[in-house]
C-alpha positions as CSV (number, residue, x, y, z in Angstrom):
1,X,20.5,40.0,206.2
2,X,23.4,40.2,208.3
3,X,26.7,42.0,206.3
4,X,29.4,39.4,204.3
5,X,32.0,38.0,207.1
6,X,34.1,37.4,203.9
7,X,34.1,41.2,202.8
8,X,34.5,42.5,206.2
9,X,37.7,40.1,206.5
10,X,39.0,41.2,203.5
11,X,38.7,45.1,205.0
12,X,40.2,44.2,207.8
13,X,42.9,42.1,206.6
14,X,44.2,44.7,204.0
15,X,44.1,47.7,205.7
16,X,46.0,46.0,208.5
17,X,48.8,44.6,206.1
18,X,48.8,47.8,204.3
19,X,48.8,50.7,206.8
20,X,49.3,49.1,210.4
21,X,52.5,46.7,209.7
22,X,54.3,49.0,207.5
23,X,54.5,51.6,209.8
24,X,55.7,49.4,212.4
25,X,58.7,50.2,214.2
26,X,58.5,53.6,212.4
27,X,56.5,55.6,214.6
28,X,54.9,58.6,214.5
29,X,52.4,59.2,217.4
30,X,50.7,61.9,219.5
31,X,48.8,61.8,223.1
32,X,45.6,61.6,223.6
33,X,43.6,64.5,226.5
34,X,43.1,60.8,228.4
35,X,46.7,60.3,228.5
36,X,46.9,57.3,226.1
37,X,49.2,56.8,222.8
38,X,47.0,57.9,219.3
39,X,49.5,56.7,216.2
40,X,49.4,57.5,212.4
41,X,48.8,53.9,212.2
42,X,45.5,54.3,214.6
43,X,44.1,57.3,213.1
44,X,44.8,56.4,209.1
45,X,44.0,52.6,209.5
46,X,40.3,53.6,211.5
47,X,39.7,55.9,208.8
48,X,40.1,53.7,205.9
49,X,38.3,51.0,207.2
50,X,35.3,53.5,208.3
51,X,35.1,54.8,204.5
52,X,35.1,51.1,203.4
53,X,32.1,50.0,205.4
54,X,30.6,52.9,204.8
55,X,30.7,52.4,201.1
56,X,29.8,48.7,201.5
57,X,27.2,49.2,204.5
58,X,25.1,53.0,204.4
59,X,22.4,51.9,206.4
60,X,24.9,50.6,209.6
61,X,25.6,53.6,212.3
62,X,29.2,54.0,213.2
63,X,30.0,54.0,216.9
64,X,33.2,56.5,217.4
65,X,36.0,56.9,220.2
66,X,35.8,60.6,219.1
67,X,32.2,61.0,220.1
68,X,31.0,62.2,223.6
69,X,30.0,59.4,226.4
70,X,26.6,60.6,225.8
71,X,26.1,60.5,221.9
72,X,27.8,57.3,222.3
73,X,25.3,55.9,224.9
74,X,22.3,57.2,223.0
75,X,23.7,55.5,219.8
76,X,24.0,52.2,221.6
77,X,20.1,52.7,222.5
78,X,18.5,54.0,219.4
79,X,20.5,52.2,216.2
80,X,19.1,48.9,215.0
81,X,22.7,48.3,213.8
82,X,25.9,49.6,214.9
83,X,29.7,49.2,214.0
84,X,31.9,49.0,216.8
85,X,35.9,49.5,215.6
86,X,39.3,49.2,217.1
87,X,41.7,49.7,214.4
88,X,44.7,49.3,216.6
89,X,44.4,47.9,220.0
90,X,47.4,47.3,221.9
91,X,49.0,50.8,220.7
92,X,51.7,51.1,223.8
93,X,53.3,47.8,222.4
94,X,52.8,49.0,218.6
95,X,55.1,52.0,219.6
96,X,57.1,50.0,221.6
97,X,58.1,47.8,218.8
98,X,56.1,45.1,220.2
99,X,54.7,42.5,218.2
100,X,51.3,42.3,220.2
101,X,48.4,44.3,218.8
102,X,45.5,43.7,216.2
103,X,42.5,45.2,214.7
104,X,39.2,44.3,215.9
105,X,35.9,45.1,214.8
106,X,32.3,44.2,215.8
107,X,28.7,44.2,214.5
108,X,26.3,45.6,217.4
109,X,22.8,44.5,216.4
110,X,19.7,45.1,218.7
111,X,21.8,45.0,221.6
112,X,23.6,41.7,221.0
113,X,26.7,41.2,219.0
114,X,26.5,38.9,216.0
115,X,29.6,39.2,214.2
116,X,33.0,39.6,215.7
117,X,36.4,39.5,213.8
118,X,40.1,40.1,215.5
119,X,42.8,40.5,213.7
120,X,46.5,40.1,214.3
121,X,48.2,40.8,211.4
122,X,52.3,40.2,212.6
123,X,51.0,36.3,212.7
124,X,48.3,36.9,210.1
125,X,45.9,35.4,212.7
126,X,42.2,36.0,211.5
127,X,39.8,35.1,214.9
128,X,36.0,35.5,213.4
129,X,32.5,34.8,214.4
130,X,29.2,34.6,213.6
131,X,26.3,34.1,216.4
132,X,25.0,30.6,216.4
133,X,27.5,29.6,214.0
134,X,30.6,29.0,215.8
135,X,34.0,30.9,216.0
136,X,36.8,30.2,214.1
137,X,40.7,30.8,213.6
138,X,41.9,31.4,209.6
139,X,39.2,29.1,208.5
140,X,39.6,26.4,211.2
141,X,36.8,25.6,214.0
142,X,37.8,27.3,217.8
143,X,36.8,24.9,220.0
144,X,37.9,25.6,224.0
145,X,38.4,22.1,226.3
146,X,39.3,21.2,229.7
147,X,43.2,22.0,230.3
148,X,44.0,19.5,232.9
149,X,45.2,22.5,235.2
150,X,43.8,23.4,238.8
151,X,44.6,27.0,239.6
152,X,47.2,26.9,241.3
153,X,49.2,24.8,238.0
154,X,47.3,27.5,235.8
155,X,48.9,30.4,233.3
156,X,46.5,33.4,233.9
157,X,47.0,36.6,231.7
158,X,46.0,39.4,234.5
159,X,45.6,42.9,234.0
160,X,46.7,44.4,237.7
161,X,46.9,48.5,236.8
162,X,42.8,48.3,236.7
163,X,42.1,45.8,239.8
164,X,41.4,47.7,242.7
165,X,44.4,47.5,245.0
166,X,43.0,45.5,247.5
167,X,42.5,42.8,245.1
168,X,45.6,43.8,243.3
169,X,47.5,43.6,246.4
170,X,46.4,39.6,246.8
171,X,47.3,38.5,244.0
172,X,50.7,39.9,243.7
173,X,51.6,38.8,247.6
174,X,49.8,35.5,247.4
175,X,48.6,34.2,244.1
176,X,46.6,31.5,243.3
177,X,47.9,30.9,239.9
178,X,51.4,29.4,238.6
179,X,52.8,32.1,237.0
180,X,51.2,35.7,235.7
181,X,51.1,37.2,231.9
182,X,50.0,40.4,230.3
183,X,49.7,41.0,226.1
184,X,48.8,44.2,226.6
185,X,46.0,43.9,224.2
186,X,42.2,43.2,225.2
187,X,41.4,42.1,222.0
188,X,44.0,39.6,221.6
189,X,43.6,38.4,225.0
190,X,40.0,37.2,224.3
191,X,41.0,35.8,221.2
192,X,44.2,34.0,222.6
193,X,41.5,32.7,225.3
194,X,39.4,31.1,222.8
195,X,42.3,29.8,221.2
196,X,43.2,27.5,224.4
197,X,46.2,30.0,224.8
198,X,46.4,30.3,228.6
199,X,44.7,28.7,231.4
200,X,42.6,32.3,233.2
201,X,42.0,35.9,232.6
202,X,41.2,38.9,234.6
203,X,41.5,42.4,233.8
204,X,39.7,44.8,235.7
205,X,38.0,47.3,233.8
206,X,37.8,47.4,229.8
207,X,36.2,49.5,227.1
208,X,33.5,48.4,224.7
209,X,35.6,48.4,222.0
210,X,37.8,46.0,224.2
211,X,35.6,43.5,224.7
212,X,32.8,43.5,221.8
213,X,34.7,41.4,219.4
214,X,36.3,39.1,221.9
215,X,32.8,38.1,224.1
216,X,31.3,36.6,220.6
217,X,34.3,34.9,219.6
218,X,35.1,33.5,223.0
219,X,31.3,32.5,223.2
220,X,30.8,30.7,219.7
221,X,33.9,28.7,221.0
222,X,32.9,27.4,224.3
223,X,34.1,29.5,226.5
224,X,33.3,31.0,230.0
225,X,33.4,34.5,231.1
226,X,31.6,37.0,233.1
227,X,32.3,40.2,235.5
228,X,33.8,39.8,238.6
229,X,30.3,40.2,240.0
230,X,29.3,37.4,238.3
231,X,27.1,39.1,235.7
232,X,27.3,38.9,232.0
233,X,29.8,40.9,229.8
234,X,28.4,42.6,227.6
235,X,26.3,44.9,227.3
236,X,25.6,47.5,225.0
237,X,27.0,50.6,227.1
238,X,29.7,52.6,227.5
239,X,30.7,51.8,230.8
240,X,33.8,49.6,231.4
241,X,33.3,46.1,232.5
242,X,35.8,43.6,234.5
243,X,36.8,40.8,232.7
244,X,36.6,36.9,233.8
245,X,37.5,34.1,231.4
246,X,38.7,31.1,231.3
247,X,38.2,28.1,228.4
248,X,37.9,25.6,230.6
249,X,34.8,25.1,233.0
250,X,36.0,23.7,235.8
251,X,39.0,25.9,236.3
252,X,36.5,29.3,235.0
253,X,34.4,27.6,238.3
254,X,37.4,27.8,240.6
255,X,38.7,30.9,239.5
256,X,35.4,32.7,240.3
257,X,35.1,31.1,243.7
258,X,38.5,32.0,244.6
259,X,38.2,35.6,243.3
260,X,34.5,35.8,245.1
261,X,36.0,34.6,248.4
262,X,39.0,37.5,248.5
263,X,36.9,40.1,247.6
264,X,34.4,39.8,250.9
C-alpha cells in the first residue's frame, strides 16, 4: 500500500507555511562547495519534513543531496522504495526576494515514480499526483489541451545557462518562439506546464530532484515531454537529464522537430 497523499500534503503544506515563508525576505544563507545558495529555510524545512516521514514511513529509504554520487546511485538500485526531497527549489529567487520557489517531493518506487506533490506555498498552489490516477491542482483535475499556438506564436520558458552554446547561441540569434521566460524553478516549471501555463519548455540539464515530482504530475495530466534526444525523462539515476515539454501535442511535435533539425 502506497503512503497517504493526504498526510504527505499536509507535511508538506505546513512545514512550507511554517518555516519557508516566514523567513522570506529575511535571509540567512551560506554557499554550497558546488557554488549554489544553501538557506536556513533549505536546511530547517528538509529536516523537518525528513523526521516527519520518517516517523510516519520507517520502512521508506531517504534519498539525500548530502550523500555521495555513488551511495546515491546504489540507493536508486537496491531500495524497493525511496523518498526523493526538494525542500526549497528555486533558492536564488527565495534570497532574492522572489516569489518563485516551492517544495517538492516524490515517491521512487521500483524505479517508477508513483506519487508526486509540488508545492508553492506564496500562492498556496498544491500540484499532486498519483500514477494511474490523474494529477491534480488544490483538489481540481489538471488536464493539458491544445493551445491554439504554432511555435513561432508560442511562450516557451527556456533555461539557456545549461544548453550547450551552440544551441544556446540559435535560440537567442534566431528563435523559433514568440517571446522567452525563466521561473527559475524546475519544479514549478513542470507544474506550471501541466497547468497549461506556457506554450514549451527546455532546460538543458536538471537534477533528479528537479524533475521526479514534475514528470508524474505533468504525465497524469496529459502532457508530453522527453530529452532532447528524444528518450524518456526519467530515470532512476543521478545523472542530469535535458528537459522537453510541452502540453500540447502538436506544438511538443514541432518543438522537437525544430530542436532535432538545429542540432545536426
Amino acid at each position: 500500500m502506497l503512503p497517504d497523499l493526504t498526510i504527505l500534503k499536509n507535511i508538506i503544506r505546513q512545514v512550507a507555511n511554517e518555516e519557508i515563508l516566514p523567513r522570506f525576505n529575511k535571509i540567512s544563507y551560506s554557499i554550497k562547495a558546488d557554488g549554489s545558495l544553501l538557506t536556513e529555510a533549505d536546511l530547517v524545512a528538509d529536516q523537518r519534513i525528513q523526521q516527519s516521514l520518517q516517523e510516519n514511513y520507517p520502512d521508506i529509504s531517504f534519498l539525500s543531496e548530502e550523500m555521495e554520487f555513488e551511495q546515491q546511485e546504489k540507493l536508486l538500485q537496491s531500495a524497493d522504495q525511496l523518498w526523493c526531497l526538494d525542500p526549497l527549489d528555486g533558492t536564488s529567487n527565495f534570497a532574492a526576494g522572489l516569489p518563485l520557489f516551492a517544495t517538492s517531493l516524490a515517491l521512487i518506487k521500483k524505479g517508477e515514480v508513483v506519487i508526486a506533490i509540488t508545492y508553492d506555498p506564496v500562492r498556496d498552489e498544491m500540484f499532486s499526483a498519483l500514477k494511474g490516477q490523474g494529477a491534480f491542482l488544490n483538489g481540481s483535475r489538471l488536464s493539458c489541451k491544445p493551445s491554439g499556438f504554432s511555435l513561432d506564436k508560442a511562450v516557451a520558458i527556456v533555461d539557456l545557462k545549461r544548453l550547450k552554446p551552440k544551441l544556446a547561441q540559435q535560440l537567442m540569434s534566431n528563435a523559433p518562439y514568440k517571446s522567452q521566460r525563466n521561473l527559475g524553478a524546475c519544479v514549478l516549471e513542470w507544474a506550471w506546464m501541466a497547468a497549461n501555463r506556457g506554450h514549451a519548455y527546455l532546460h538543458g540539464g536538471m537534477k533528479l530532484w528537479d524533475l521526479a515530482a514534475g514528470t508524474l504530475i505533468l504525465s497524469e495530466a496529459g502532457g508530453y515531454a522527453s530529452t532532447l534526444e528524444g528518450d524518456t525523462v526519467f530515470r532512476a539515476s543521478m545523472t542530469p537529464r535535458s528537459v522537453v515539454i510541452s502540453p500540447d501535442k502538436a506544438l511538443f511535435t514541432e518543438w522537437m522537430a525544430y530542436l532535432s533539425a538545429i542540432q545536426k
